[in-house]
N, C-alpha and C positions, 0 to 999 in steps of 0.2 A: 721156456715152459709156460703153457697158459695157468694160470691158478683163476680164474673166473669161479663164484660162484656163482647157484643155480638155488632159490628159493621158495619154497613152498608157500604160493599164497593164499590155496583152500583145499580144505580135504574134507570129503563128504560122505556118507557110508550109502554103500548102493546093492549091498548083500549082508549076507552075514557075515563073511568073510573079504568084500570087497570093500576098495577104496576109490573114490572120484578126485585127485590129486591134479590141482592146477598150477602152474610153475610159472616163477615172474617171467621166463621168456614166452608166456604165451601157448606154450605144451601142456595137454590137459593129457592124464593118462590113468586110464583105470587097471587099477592090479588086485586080482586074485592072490590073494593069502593062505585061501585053505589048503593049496597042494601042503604049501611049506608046512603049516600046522597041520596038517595031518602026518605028516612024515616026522616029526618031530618028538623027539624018545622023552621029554620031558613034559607030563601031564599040564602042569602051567599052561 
């Protein structure tokens, strides 16, 4: 079993609801959050 971890080395905001997320291997990846927060039953 590999157990490697994977590290967040920046995270940037690129929307209201987006993230710009660089990872020590070198993967930059933007994710959208507002499906999930809008779908979301708790106002928080």
């Amino acid at each position: 079993m590999n157990n490697a971890n994977i590290n967040i080395v920046s995270a940037a905001q690129t929307s209201d609801y987006s993230l710009k997320i660089e990872f020590d291997d070198g993967a930059v990846q933007t994710v959208d959050f507002g499906p999930f927060l809008k779908r979301s039953h708790h106002p928080a």
